[in-house]
C-alpha positions as CSV (number, residue, x, y, z in Angstrom):
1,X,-7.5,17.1,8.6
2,X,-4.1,16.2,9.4
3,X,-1.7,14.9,6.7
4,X,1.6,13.3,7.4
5,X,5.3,14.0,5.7
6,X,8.0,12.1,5.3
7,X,11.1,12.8,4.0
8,X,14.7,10.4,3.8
9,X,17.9,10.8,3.2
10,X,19.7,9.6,0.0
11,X,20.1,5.9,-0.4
12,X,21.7,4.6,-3.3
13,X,20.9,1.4,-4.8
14,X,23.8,-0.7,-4.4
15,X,23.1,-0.1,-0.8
16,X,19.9,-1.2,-0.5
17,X,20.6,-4.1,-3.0
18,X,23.6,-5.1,-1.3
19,X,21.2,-4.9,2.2
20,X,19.4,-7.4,0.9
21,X,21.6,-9.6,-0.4
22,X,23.3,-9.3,3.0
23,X,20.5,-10.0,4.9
24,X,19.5,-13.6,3.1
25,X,20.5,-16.3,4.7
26,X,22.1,-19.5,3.7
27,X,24.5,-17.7,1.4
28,X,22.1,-15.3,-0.6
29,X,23.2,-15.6,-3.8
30,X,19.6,-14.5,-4.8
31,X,19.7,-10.8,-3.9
32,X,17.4,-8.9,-3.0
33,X,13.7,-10.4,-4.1
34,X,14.0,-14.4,-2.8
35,X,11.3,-13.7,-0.1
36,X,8.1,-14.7,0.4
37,X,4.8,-14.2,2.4
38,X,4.7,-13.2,5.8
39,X,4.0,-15.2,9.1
40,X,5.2,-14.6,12.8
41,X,8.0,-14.5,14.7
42,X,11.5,-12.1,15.6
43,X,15.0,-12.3,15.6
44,X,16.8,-9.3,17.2
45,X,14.8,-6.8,19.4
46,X,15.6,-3.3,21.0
47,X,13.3,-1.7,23.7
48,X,9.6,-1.2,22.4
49,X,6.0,-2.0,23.5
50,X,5.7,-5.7,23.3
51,X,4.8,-5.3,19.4
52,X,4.3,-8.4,17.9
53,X,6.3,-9.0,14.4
54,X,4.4,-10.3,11.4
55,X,7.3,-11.4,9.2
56,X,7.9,-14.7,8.8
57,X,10.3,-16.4,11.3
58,X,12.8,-18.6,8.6
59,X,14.4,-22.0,11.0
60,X,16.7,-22.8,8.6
61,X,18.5,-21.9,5.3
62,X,16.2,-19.6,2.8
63,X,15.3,-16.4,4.9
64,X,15.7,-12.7,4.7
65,X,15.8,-10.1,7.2
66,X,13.8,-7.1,7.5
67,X,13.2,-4.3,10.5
68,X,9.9,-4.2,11.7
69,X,9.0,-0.8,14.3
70,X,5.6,0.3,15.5
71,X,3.6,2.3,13.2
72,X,3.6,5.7,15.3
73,X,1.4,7.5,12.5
74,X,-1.7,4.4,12.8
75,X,-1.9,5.0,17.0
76,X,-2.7,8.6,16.2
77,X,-6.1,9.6,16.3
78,X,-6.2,13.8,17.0
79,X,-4.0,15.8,16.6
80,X,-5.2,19.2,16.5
81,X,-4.1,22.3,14.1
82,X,-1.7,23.9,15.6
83,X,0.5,20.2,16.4
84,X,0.2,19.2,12.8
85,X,2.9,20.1,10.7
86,X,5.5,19.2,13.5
87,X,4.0,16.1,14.1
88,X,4.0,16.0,10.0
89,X,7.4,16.4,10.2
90,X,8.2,13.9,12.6
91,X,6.5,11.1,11.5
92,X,8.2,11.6,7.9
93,X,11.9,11.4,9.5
94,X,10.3,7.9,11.4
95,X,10.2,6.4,7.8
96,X,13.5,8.0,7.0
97,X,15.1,6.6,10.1
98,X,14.1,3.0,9.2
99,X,14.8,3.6,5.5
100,X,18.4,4.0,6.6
101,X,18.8,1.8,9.7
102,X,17.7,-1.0,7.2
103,X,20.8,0.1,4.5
104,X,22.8,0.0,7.2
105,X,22.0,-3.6,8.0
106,X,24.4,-4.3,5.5
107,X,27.5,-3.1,7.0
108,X,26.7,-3.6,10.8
109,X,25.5,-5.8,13.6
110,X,22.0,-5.9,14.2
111,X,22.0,-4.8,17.7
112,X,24.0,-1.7,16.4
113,X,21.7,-0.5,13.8
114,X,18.5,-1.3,16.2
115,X,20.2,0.4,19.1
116,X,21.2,3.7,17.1
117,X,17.3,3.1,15.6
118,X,16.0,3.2,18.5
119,X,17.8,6.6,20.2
120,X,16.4,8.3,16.7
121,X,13.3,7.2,16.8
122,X,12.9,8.1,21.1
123,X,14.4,11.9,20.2
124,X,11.6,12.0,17.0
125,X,8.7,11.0,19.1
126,X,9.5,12.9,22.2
127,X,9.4,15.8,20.2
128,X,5.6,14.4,18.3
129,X,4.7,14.0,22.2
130,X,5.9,17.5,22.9
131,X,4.0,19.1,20.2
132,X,0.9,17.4,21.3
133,X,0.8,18.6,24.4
134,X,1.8,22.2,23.5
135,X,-1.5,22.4,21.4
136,X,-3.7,20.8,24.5
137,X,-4.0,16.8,23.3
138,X,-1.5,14.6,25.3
139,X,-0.9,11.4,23.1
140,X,-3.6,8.5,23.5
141,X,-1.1,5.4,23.0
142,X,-0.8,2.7,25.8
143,X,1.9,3.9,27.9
144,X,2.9,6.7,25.6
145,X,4.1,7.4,21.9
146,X,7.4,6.8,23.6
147,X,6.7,3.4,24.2
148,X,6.8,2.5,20.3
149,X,10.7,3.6,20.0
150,X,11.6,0.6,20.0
151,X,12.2,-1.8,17.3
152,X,12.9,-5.4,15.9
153,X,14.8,-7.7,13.1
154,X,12.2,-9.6,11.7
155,X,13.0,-13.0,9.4
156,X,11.2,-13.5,6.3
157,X,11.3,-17.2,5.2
158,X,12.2,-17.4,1.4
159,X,11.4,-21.5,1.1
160,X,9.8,-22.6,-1.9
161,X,6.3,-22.9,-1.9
162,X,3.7,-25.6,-1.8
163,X,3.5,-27.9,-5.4
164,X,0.9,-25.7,-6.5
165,X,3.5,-22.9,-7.8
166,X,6.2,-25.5,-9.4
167,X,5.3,-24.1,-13.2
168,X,6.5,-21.0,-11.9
169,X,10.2,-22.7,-12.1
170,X,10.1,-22.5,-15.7
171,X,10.3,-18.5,-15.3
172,X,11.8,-18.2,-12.0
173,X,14.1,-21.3,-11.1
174,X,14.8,-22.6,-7.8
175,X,16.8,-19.8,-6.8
176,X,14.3,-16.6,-7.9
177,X,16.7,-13.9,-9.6
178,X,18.3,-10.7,-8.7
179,X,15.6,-7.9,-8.2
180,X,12.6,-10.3,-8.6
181,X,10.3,-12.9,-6.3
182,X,10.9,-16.2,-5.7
183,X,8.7,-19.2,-6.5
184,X,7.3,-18.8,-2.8
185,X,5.7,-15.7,-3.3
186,X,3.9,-17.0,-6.5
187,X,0.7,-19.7,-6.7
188,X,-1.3,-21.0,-9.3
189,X,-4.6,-19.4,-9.7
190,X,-6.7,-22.6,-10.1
191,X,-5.7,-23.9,-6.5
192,X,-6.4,-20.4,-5.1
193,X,-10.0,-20.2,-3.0
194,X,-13.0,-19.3,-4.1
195,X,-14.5,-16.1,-3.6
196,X,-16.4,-14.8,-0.6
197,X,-19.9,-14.1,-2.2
198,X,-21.6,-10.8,-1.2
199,X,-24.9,-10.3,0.7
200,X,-28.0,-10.3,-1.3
201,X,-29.3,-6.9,-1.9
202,X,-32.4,-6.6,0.3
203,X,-35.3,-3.7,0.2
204,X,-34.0,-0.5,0.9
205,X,-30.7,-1.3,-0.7
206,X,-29.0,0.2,-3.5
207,X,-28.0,-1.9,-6.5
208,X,-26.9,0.7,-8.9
209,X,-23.1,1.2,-10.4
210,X,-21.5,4.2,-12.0
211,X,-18.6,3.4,-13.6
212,X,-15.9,6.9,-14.8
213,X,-13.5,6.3,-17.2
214,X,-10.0,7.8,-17.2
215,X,-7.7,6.2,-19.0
216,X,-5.2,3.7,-18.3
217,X,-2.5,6.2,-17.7
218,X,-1.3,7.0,-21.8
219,X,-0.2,10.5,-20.2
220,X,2.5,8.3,-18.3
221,X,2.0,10.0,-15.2
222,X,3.7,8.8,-12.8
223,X,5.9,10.3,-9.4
224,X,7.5,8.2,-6.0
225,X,5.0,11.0,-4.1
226,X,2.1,10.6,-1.9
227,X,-0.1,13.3,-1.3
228,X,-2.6,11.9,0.9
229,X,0.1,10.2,3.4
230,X,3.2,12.4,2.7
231,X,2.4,15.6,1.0
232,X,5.2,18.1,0.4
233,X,7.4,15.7,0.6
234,X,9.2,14.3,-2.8
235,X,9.6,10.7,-2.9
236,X,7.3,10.0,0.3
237,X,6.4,6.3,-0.5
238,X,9.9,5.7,-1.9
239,X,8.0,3.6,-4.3
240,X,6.8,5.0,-8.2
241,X,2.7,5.5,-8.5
242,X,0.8,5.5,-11.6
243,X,-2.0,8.1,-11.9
244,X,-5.0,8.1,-13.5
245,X,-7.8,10.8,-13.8
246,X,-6.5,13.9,-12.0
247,X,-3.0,15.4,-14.6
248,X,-1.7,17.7,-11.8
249,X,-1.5,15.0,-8.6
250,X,2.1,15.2,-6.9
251,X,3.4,16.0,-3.0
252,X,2.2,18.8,-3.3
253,X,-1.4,19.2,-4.6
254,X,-4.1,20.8,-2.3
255,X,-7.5,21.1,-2.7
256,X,-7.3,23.7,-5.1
257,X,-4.9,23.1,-6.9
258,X,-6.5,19.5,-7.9
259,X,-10.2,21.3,-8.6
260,X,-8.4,23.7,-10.7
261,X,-6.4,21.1,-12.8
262,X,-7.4,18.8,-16.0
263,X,-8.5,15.1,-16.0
264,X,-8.1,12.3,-17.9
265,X,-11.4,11.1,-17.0
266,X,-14.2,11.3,-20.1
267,X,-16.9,12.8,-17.8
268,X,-15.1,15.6,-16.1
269,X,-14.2,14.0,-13.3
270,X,-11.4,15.6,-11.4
271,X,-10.8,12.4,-8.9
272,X,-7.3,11.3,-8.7
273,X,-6.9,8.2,-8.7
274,X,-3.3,6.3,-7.7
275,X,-1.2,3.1,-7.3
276,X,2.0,1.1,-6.8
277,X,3.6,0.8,-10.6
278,X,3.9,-3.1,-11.4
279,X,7.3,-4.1,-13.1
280,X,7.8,-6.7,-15.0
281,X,11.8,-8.0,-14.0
282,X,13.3,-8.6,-17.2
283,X,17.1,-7.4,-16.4
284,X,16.6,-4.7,-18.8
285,X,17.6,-1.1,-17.2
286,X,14.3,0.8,-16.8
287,X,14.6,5.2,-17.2
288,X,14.2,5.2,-13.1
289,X,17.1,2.8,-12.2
290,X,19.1,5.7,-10.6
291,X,15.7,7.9,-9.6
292,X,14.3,7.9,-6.5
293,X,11.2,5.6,-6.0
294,X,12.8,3.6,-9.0
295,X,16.8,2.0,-8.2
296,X,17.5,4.4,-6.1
297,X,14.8,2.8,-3.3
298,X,15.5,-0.5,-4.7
299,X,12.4,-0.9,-6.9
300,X,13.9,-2.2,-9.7
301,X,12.6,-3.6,-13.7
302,X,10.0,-1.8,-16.6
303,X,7.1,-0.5,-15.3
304,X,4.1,-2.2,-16.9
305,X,1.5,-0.1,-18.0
306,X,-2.3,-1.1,-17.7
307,X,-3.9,-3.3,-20.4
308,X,-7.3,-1.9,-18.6
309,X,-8.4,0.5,-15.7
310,X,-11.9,-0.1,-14.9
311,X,-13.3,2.2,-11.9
312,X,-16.9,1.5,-10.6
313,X,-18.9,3.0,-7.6
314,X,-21.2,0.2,-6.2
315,X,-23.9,0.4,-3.9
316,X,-25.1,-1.2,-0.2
317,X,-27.2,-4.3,0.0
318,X,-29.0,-3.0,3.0
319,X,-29.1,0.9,2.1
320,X,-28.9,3.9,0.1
321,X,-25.5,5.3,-0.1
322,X,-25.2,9.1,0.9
323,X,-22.6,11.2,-2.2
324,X,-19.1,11.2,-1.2
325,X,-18.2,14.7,0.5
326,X,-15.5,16.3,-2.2
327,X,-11.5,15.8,-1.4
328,X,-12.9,12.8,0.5
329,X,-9.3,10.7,1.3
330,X,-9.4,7.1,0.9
331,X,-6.7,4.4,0.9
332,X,-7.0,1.0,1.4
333,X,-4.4,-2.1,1.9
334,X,-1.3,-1.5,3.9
335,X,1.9,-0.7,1.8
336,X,3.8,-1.7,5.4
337,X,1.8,-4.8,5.9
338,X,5.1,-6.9,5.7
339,X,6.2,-5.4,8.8
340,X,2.4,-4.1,10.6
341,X,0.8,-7.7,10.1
342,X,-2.2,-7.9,7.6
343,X,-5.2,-6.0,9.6
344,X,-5.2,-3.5,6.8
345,X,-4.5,-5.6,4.4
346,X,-7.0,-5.6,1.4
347,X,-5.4,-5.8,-2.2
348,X,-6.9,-9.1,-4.5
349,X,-5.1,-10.7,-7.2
350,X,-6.0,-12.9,-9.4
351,X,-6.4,-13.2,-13.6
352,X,-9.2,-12.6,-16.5
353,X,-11.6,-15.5,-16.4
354,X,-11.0,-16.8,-12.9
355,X,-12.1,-13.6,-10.8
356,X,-14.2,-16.1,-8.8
357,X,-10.5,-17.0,-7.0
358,X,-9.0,-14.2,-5.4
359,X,-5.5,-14.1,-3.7
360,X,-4.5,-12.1,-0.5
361,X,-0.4,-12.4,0.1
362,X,0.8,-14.1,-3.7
363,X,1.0,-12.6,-6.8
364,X,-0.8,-15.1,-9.4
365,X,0.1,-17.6,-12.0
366,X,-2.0,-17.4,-15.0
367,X,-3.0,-20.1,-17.5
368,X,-3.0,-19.8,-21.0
369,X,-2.2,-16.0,-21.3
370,X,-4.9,-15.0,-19.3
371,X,-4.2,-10.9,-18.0
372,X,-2.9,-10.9,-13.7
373,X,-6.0,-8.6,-12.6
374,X,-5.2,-6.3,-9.6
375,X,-8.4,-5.2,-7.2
376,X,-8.8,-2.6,-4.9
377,X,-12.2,-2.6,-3.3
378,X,-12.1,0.9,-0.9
379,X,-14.3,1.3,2.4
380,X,-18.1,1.9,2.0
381,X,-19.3,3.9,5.2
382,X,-18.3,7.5,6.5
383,X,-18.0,8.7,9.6
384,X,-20.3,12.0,8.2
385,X,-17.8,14.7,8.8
386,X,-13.8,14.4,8.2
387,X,-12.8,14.3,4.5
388,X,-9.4,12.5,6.2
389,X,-8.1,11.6,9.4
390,X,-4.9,11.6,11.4
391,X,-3.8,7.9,10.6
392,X,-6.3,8.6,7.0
393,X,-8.2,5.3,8.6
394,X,-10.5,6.2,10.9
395,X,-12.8,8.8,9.2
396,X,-13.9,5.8,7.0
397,X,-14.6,1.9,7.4
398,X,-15.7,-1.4,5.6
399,X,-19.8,-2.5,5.8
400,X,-19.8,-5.4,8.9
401,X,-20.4,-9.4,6.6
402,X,-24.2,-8.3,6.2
403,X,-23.6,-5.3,4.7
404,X,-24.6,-2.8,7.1
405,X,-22.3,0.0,8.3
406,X,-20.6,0.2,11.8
407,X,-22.4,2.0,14.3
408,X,-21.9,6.1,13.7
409,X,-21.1,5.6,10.2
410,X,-23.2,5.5,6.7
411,X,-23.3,3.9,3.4
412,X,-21.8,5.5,0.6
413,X,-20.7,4.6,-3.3
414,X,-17.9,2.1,-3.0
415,X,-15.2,2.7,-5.7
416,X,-13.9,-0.6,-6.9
417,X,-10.4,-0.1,-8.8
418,X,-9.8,-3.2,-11.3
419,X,-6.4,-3.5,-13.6
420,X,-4.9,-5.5,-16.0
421,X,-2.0,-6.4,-16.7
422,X,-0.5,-8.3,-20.2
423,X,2.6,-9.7,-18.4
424,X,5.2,-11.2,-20.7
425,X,4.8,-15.0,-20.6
426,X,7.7,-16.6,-18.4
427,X,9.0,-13.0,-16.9
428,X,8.0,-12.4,-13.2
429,X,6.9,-9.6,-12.1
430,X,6.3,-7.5,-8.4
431,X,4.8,-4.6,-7.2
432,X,7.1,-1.5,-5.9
433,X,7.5,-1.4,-2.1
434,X,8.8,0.8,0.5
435,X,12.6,-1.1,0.5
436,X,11.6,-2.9,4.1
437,X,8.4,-4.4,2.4
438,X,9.9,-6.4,-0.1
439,X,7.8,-6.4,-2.8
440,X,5.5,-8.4,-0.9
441,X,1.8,-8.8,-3.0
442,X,0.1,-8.4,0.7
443,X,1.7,-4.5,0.3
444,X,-0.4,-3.6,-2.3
445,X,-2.5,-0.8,-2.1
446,X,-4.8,1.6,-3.8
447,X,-5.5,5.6,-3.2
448,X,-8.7,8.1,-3.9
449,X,-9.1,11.6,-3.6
450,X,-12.7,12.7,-4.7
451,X,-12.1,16.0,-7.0
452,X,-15.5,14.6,-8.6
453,X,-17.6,18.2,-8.9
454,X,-20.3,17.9,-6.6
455,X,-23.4,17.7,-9.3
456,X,-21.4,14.7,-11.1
457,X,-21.3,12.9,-7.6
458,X,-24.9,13.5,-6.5
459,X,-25.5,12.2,-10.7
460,X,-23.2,9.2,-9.5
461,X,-25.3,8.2,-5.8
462,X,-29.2,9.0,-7.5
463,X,-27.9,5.8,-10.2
464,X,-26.6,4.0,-7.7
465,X,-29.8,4.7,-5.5
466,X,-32.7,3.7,-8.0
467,X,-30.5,0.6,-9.3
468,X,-29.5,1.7,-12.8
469,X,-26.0,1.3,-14.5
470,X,-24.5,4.6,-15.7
C-alpha cells in the first residue's frame, strides 16, 4: 500500500491573500474569494503533456488566476516497496512547489514563476522516475512522468451568476467580500435539478442500512493533516479537517495506532471518519488565522461545527455486499478539481427539505432557514485485495447506472456521509481548499479509514444482506 507525503514551505497569509488579490482581474478589489465555478480554457503555459485546463477561461473583466499542473500522484498505479517513501517524498514537495509558485504569482511575471515551476517540478520527478526504476517498475505514464513537468496559468471567471442566485446580493453584494465567494459561486436551491433516482432493488440485492453514530465532532477535533494522502507530514492538505469517530487520527496514525485508540462512535467503532471544515466568513478573526491549514494557507473565517453527522452503510440493488476488509482507504471527490477538471468530482450540496435537488460545483441558497446539507456518497465495489492504492483510486470504484460493479470488482456496504450545517442567515460561507482551489464547492471531499473491528463489520454487511435497518 503506498501512501503519499507532502510537505511545504512556510507561506504566510498576506502572501497568499495578497496572490489573490493580485491575480483578479479588472482591478480586484475583491480579494481573494470573488471566483466562481470552473469551465475550460488557459492563459500562460510552460512545457508539459498537452494537459488540458479545467478553470474557467474569464474574456473580460471579473476573473482570477490560478496554476493548474498535472496530477503526477493520479498517473501512478505501482509502485513497489522499496520506491515508496522516495516517491512519498517527492510527490509531497510537487504540492509544495505549486503552493509557492502560486504565492509568488503575486510578485512576478507568469512566465517566471511557471518557468522556475517547471525546472522544480522536472528535478522532483526525475528523481520519482529514478526511484522507480531502481526498485524494477519503470513509470507507466504516456511519454514519461517527465512529461507532466510542465505547467499552466489558468483563468477563473468571477462574473455574477445566472438570476437564479440574485437573493444572494442581500449577503454578498455585487462585489463578494474579502475571504469569501462571490454571488457566482452560489444558486438557489429551488432552480437546482432534480435528483438522479437509483436503480430498483432487484432479487439478489441487498436493501439493508447500518447507520454508526459518532458524534458531530463536540471533542473539536480537528488538524490541516491527511493521513491517507499525506501521512507524516503536518499540514499535508494545507486545509483544516474535522474528525469524527476515531480520537487519535493525525499525519501520523498507522494501523495500530488507530485500532489501539478511542472513538467517538456509540458502538465501538474505531472508523475515522474526516472532512474539509466549513467557515462561515463573518470578518471575525477565527483561533487559526495565523496557523497552518487556517490563515496561514489562506483558509480564512469560524469554522462551523455540524448541526448533524449522520453516517449510513447502504447496500447493492443487484447484490449482496461482501464486509469491508479493515484499514480499507476510501476518499471520494477531488480536493484539486479546480485545477484536474471534475472526473473525480463527487461532493452534493443541497438543504433540509429539498434533498430531492442536489448541486455539483455551487454551494446552496436555502429558503426559510432551512440547514445547507453536505453529502458524500463513497465507492461501492472493491477490487478484493488492496486496502489502498498508489493514487488511493484504483483499489476501489463506483457500481456502473444499473448498479452492478465493474468487471473484477465486488459489491460492498456503501458509507454515505450526510452534514448539516445551521449557517447564520445573510453570512456566506465556503469550504477550506488547498490555496490554488479556491474554495471552489466542486473541491469538496470526504475521507474513510475502516478501524471498524471485524465482528462489528460482518454485524454491519449480514443487516445490510437480509434487508433490515440497524
Amino acid at each position: 500500500m503506498m501512501r503519499q507525503a507532502h510537505k511545504r514551505s512556510k507561506l504566510k497569509t498576506r502572501a497568499v491573500v495578497a496572490a489573490a488579490a493580485l491575480l483578479l482581474g479588472g482591478g480586484g478589489t475583491a480579494i481573494v474569494a470573488d471566483y466562481a465555478s470552473a469551465g475550460a480554457g488557459r492563459d500562460v503555459s510552460a512545457g508539459g503533456d498537452g494537459h488540458s485546463s479545467h478553470a474557467a477561461g474569464a474574456q473580460a473583466a471579473g476573473a482570477a488566476t490560478t496554476i493548474s499542473c498535472p496530477d503526477v500522484g493520479d498517473r501512478l498505479r505501482d509502485v513497489p516497496a522499496p520506491a515508496r517513501t522516495e516517491v512519498s517524498q517527492g510527490l509531497s514537495q510537487l504540492d509544495a512547489q505549486v503552493a509557492r509558485a502560486y504565492g509568488r504569482m503575486a510578485e512576478s511575471k507568469p512566465e517566471a514563476v511557471l518557468g522556475d515551476l517547471q525546472r522544480e517540478r522536472t528535478q522532483t520527478i526525475g528523481k520519482i522516475s529514478d526511484s522507480l526504476r531502481a526498485a524494477g517498475t519503470a513509470d507507466s505514464s504516456p511519454g514519461g512522468l517527465k512529461a507532466l513537468s510542465g505547467c499552466r496559468t489558468s483563468q477563473v471567471s468571477t462574473a455574477a451568476a445566472d438570476d437564479s442566485s440574485r437573493p444572494l446580493s442581500s449577503r454578498l453584494g455585487d462585489q463578494g467580500m474579502p475571504g469569501g465567494p462571490s454571488r457566482a459561486d452560489f444558486a438557489d436551491i429551488r432552480n437546482a435539478p432534480a435528483a438522479k433516482g437509483t436503480p430498483a432493488a432487484a432479487r439478489g440485492g441487498s436493501t439493508g442500512t447500518f447507520t454508526t453514530v459518532c458524534g458531530r465532532n463536540e471533542n473539536g477535533h480537528f488538524n490541516p493533516d491527511n493521513v491517507i494522502v499525506t501521512p507524516g507530514v503536518r499540514n499535508g492538505a494545507h486545509h483544516m479537517h474535522d474528525y469524527v469517530g476515531n480520537k487519535s487520527t493525525d499525519a501520523f496514525s498507522t494501523d495500530a495506532s488507530l485500532a489501539a485508540a478511542g472513538t467517538t462512535c456509540t458502538n465501538g467503532d474505531k472508523s475515522t471518519h474526516y472532512w474539509p471544515v466549513l467557515r462561515v466568513l463573518d470578518g471575525k478573526a477565527a483561533p487559526d488565522a495565523r496557523a497552518p491549514g487556517g490563515g496561514h494557507d489562506g483558509n480564512m473565517g469560524t469554522i462551523l461545527r455540524p448541526a448533524s453527522v449522520t453516517l449510513q452503510f447502504r447496500g447493492s440493488p443487484v447484490a449482496k455486499v461482501t464486509a469491508m476488509p479493515r484499514f480499507l482507504r476510501i476518499i471520494t471527490g477531488d480536493a484539486k478539481a479546480l485545477t484536474n477538471g471534475t472526473a473525480n468530482a463527487n461532493a452534493s450540496w443541497s438543504c433540509v427539505g429539498f434533498e430531492n435537488r442536489q448541486l455539483k460545483d455551487k454551494y446552496p441558497i436555502c429558503p426559510n432557514g432551512a440547514d445547507v446539507v453536505r453529502t458524500f456518497a463513497f465507492q461501492n465495489c472493491w477490487d478484493g485485495r488492496d486496502t489502498d492504492s498508489a493514487n488511493h483510486r484504483t483499489h476501489v470504484a463506483f457500481a456502473r447506472a444499473d448498479g452492478s460493479c465493474p468487471r473484477g470488482f465486488r459489491a460492498i456496504p456503501q458509507l454515505v456521509q450526510r452534514i448539516t450545517y445551521d449557517v447564520p442567515a445573510r453570512v456566506p460561507f465556503a469550504v477550506d481548499s488547498f490555496p490554488e482551489q479556491l474554495h471552489k464547492p466542486v473541491t469538496d471531499h470526504g475521507d474513510f479509514i475502516n478501524v471498524m473491528p471485524d465482528a462489528l463489520m460482518s454485524r454491519a454487511a449480514d443487516c445490510i444482506n437480509t434487508g433490515r435497518t440497524c
